[in-house]
Backbone as CSV, one residue per row, in Angstrom:
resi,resn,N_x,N_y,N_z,CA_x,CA_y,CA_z,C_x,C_y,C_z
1,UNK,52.155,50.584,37.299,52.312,51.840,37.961,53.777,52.006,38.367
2,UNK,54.434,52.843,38.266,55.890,53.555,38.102,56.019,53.745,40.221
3,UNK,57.314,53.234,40.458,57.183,53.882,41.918,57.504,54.789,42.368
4,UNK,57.265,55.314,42.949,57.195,56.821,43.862,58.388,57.365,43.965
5,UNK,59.091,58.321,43.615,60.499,58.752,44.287,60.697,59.591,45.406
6,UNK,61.401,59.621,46.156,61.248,60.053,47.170,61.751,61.328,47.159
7,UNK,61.099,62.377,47.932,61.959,63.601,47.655,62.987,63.485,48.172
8,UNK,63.995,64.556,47.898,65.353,64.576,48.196,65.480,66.097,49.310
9,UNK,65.277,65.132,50.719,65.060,66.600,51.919,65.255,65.762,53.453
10,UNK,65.231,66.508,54.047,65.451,66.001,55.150,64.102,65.316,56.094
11,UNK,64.772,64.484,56.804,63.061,63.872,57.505,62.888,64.833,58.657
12,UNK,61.805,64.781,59.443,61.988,65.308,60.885,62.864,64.897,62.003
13,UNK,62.986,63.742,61.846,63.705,62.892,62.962,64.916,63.553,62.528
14,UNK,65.800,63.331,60.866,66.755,63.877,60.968,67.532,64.854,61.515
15,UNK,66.072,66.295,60.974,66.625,67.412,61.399,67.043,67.644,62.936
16,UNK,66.006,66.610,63.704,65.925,67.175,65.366,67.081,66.551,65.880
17,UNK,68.125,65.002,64.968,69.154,64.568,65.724,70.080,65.822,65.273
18,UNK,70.237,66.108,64.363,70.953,67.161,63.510,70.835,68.375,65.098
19,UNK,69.743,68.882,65.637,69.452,70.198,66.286,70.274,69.940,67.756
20,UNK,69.973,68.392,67.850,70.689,67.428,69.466,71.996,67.955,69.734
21,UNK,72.703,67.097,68.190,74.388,66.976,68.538,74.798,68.861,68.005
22,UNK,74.033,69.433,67.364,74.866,70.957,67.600,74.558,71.593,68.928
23,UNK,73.320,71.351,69.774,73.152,71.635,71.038,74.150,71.003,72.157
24,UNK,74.564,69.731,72.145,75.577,69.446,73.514,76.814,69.768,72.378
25,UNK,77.573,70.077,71.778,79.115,70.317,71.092,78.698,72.026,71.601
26,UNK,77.836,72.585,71.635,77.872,74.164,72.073,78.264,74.224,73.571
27,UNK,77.294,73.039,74.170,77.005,73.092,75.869,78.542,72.966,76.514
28,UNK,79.246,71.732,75.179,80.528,71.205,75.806,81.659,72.764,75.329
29,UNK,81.269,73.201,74.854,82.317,74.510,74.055,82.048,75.948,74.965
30,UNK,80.996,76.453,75.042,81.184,77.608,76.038,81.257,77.745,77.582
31,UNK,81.655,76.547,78.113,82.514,76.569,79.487,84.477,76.832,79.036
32,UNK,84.488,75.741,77.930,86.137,76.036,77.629,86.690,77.235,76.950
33,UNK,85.592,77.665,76.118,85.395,79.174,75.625,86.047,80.339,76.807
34,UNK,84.762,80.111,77.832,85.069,81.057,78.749,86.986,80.999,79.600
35,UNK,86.507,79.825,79.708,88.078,79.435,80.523,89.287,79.751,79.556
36,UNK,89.268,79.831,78.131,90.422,80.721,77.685,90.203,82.482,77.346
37,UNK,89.221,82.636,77.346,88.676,83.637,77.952,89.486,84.692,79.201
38,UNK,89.334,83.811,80.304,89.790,83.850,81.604,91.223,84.345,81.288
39,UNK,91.504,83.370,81.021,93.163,82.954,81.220,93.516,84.012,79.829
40,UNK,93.095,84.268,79.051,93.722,85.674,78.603,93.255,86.660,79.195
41,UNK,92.665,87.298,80.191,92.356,88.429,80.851,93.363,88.224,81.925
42,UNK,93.728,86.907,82.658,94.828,87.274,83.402,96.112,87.308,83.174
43,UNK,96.563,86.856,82.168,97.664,87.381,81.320,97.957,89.104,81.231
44,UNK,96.624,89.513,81.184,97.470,91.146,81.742,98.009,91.303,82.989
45,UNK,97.312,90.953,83.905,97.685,91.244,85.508,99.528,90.217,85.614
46,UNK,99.152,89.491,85.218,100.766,88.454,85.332,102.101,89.326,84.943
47,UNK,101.957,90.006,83.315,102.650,90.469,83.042,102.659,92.209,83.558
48,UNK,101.592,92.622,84.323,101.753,93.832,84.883,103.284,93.753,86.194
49,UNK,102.203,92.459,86.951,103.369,92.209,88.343,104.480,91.831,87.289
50,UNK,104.701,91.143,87.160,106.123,90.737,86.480,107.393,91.788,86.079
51,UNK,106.362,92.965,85.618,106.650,94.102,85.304,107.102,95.441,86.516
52,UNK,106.089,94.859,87.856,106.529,96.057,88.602,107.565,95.034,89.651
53,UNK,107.649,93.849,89.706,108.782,93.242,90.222,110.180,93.579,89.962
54,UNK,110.165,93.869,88.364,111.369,94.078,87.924,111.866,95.256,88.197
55,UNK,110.621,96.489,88.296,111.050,97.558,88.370,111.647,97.919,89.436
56,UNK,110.281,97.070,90.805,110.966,97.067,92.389,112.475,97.051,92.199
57,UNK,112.959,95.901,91.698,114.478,95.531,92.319,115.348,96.323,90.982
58,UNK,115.093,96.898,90.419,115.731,98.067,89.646,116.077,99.569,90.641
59,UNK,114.998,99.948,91.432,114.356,100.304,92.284,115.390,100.881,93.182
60,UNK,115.339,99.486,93.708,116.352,98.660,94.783,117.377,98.800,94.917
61,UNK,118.040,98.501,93.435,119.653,98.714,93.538,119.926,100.114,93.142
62,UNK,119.004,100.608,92.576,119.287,102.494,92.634,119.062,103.172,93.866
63,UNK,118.037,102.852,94.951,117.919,103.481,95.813,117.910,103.251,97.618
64,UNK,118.172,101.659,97.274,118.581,101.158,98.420,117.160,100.539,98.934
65,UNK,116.344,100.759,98.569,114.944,100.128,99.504,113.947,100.086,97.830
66,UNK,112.936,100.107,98.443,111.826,99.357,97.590,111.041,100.694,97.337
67,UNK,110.047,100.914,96.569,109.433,102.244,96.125,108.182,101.841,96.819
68,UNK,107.319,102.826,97.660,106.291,102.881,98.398,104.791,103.727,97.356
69,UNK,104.806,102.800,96.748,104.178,103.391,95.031,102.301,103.781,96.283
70,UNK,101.833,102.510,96.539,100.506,102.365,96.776,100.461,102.568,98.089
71,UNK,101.703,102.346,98.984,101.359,102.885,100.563,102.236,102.140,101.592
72,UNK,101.811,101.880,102.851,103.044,101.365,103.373,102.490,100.405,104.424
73,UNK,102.270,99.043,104.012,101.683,98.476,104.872,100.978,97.656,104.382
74,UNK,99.419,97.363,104.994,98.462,96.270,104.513,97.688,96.668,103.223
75,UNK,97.008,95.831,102.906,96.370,95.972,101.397,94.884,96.835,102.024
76,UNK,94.706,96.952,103.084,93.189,97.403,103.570,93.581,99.150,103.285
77,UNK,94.363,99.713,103.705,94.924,101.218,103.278,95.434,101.404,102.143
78,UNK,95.974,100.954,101.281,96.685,100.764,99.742,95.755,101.441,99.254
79,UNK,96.504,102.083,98.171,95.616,102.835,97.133,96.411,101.932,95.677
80,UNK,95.206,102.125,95.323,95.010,101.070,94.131,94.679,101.920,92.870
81,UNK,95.431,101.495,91.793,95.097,102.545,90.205,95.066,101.118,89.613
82,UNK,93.503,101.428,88.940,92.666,102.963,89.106,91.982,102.419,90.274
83,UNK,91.256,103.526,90.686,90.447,103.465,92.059,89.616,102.691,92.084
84,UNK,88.688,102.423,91.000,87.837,101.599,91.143,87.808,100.624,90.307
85,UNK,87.089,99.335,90.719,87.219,98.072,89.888,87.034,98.089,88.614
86,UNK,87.464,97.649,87.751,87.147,97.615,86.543,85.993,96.807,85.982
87,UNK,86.167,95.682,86.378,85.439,94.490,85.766,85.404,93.714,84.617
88,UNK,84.141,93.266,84.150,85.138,93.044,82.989,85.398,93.673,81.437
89,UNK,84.908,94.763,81.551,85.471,95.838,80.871,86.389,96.397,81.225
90,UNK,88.002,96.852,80.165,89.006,97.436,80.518,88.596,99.023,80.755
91,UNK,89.506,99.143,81.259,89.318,100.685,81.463,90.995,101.174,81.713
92,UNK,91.070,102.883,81.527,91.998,103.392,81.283,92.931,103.559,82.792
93,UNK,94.374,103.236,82.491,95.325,103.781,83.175,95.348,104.712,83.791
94,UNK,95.298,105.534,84.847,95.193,106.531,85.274,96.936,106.709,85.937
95,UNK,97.733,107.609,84.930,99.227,107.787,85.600,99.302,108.329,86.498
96,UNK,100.069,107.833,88.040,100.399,108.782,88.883,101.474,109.105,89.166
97,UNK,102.208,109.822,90.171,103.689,110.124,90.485,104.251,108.720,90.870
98,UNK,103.916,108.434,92.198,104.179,106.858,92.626,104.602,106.078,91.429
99,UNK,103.761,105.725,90.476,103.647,104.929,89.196,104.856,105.197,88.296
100,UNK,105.167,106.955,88.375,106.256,106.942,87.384,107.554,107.570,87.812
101,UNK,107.582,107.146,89.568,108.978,107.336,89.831,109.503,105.810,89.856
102,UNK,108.706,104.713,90.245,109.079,103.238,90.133,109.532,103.517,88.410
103,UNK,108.834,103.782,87.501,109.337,103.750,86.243,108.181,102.879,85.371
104,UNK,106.871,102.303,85.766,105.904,101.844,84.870,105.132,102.948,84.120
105,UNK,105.121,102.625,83.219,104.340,103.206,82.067,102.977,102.856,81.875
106,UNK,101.834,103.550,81.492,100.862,102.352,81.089,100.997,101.697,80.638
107,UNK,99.853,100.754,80.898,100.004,99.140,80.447,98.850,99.252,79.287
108,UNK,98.065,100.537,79.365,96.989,100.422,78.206,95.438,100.513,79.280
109,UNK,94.686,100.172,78.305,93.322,99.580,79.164,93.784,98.249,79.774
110,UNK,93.070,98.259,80.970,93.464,97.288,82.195,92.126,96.639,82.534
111,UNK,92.168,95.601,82.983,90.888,94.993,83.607,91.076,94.737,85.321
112,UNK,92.319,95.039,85.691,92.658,94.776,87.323,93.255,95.620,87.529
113,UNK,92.954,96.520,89.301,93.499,97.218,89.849,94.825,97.182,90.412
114,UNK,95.701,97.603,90.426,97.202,97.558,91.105,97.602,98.286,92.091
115,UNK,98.580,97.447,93.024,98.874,98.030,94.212,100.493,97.888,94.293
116,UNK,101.016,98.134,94.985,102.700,97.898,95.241,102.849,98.533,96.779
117,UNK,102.851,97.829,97.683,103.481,98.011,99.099,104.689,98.068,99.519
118,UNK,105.469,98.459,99.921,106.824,98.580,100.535,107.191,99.084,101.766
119,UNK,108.234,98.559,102.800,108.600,98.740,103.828,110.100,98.414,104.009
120,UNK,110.441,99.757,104.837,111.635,99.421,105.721,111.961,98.020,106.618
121,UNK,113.761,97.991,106.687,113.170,96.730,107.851,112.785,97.023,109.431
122,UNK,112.018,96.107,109.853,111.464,96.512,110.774,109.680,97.002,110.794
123,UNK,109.118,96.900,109.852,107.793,97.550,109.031,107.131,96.492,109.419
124,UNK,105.863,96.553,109.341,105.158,94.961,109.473,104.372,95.322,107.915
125,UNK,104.920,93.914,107.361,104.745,93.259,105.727,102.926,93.156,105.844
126,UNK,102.614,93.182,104.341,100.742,92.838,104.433,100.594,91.105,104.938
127,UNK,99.391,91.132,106.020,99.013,90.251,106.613,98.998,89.009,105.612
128,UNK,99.713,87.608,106.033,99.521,86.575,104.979,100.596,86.709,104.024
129,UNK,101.423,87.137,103.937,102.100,87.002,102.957,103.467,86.443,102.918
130,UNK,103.522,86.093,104.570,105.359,85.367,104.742,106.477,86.022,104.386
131,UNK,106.228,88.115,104.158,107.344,88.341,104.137,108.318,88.477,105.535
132,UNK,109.670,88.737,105.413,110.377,88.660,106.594,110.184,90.284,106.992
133,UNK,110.287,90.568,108.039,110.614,92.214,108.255,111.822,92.583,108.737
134,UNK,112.728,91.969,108.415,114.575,92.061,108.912,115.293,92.675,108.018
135,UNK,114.233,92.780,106.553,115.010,93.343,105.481,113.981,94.302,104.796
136,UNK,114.388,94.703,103.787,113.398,95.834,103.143,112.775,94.560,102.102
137,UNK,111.495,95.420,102.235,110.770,94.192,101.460,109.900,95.450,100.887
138,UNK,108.820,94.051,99.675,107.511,95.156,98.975,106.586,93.688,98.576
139,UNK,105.384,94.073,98.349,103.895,93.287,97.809,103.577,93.938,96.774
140,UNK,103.324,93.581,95.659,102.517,93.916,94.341,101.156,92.671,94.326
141,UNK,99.949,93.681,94.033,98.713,93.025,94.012,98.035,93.130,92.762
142,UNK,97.357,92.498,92.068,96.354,92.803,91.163,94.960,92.278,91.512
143,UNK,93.717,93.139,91.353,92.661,92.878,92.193,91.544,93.290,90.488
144,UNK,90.937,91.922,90.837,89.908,91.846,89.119,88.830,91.115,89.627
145,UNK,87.355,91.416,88.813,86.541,90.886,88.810,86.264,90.370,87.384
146,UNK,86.841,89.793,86.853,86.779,88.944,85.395,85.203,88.914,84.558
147,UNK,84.179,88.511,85.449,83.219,88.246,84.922,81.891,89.105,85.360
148,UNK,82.219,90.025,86.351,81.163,91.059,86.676,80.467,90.126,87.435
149,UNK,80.375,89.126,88.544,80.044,88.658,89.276,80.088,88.819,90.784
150,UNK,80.662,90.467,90.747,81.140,90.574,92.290,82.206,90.171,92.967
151,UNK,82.858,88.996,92.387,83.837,88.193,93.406,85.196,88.578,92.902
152,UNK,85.846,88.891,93.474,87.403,89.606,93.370,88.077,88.564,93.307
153,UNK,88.675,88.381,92.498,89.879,87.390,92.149,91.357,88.583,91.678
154,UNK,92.395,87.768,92.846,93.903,88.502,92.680,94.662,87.794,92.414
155,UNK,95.892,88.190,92.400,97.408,87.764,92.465,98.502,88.659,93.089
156,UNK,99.531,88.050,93.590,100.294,88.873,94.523,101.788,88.260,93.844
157,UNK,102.626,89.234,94.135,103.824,88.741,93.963,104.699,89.911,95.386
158,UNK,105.632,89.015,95.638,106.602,89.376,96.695,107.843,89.596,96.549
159,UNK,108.837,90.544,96.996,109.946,90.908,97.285,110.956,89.650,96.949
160,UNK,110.611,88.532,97.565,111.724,87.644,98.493,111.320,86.052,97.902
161,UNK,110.178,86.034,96.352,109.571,85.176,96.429,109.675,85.111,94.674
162,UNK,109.618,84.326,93.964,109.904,83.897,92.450,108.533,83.985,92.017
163,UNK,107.305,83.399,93.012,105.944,82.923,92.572,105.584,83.510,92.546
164,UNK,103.870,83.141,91.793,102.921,84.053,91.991,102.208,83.459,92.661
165,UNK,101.492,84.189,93.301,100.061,83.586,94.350,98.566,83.974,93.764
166,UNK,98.219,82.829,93.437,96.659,83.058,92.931,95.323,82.951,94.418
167,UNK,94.665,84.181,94.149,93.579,83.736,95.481,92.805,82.476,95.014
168,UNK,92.661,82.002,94.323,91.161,80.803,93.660,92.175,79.835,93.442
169,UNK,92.982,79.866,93.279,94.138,78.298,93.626,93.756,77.249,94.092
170,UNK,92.853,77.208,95.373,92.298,76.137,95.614,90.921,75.859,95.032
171,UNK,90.348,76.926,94.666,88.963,76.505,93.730,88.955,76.445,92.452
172,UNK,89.935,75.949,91.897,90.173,75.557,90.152,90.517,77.041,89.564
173,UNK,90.959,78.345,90.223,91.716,78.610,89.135,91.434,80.676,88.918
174,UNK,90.243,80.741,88.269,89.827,81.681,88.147,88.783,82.816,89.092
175,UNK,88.277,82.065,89.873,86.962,82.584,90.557,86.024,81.078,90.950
């Protein structure tokens, strides 16, 4: 009697180690997924401030003080474009006067709201932020909810200051 050949297929056991290791290489991939994810959605807001920093002190040396784009004072009165959160769908620029006497242009669809504060010296600066009030100063904010989770994640940049300030800095980063 001739022996048996075996078909040429997969066993069960195979297939289910086969189903294992593509299940944890996914589990290990869409946390880092998301996290570059992240970090290209805040790449707009970085290069927005970056953008109205420059303009501030353009601003500055044309007009002697800082441009009062979003309001004059704390971030609780600021008016913010666009008005309402975006999330994490972009949404459109809404141009205003403020916006295009500083000299920004749209930035396009946006996923974070923007602010720009400014004061005389003598003004009291937005709460938390270590500016001085002896000189003319300004705050630029960007305010995002990345993942439609409710939780507002910003960045600030200052007059008198090189950095940026992340709110989630101490909680790894994004939210």
């Amino acid at each position: 009697m001739a022996p048996q050949r075996r078909s040429a297929g997969f066993t069960t056991i195979e297939l289910l180690i086969g189903v294992v290791i593509v299940g944890i290489l996914a589990a290990l991939a869409v946390p880092t997924f998301k996290g570059y994810v992240y970090r290209s959605r805040v790449s707009e807001a970085v290069t927005v401030l970056n953008e109205i920093k420059a303009r501030q002190e353009t601003y500055r040396s044309r007009y002697g003080n800082y441009a009062e784009v979003s309001g004059n004072g704390d971030w609780v009165s600021a008016t913010f474009t666009p008005s309402s959160a975006p999330g994490p769908q972009a949404v459109a620029w809404p141009s205003g006067a403020g916006w295009e006497e500083l000299g920004l242009s749209s930035p396009g669809p946006v996923r974070f709201r923007y602010a720009t504060v400014a004061g005389p010296p003598g003004s009291t600066p937005p709460t938390n932020s270590n500016l001085s009030n002896r000189d003319f100063w300004f705050a630029a904010q960007a305010r995002g909810d990345l993942d439609g989770d409710g939780t507002t994640f910003f960045l600030e940049v200052y007059s008198d200051s090189r950095l940026m300030y992340n709110s989630a800095a101490g909680i790894g980063g994004y939210e």
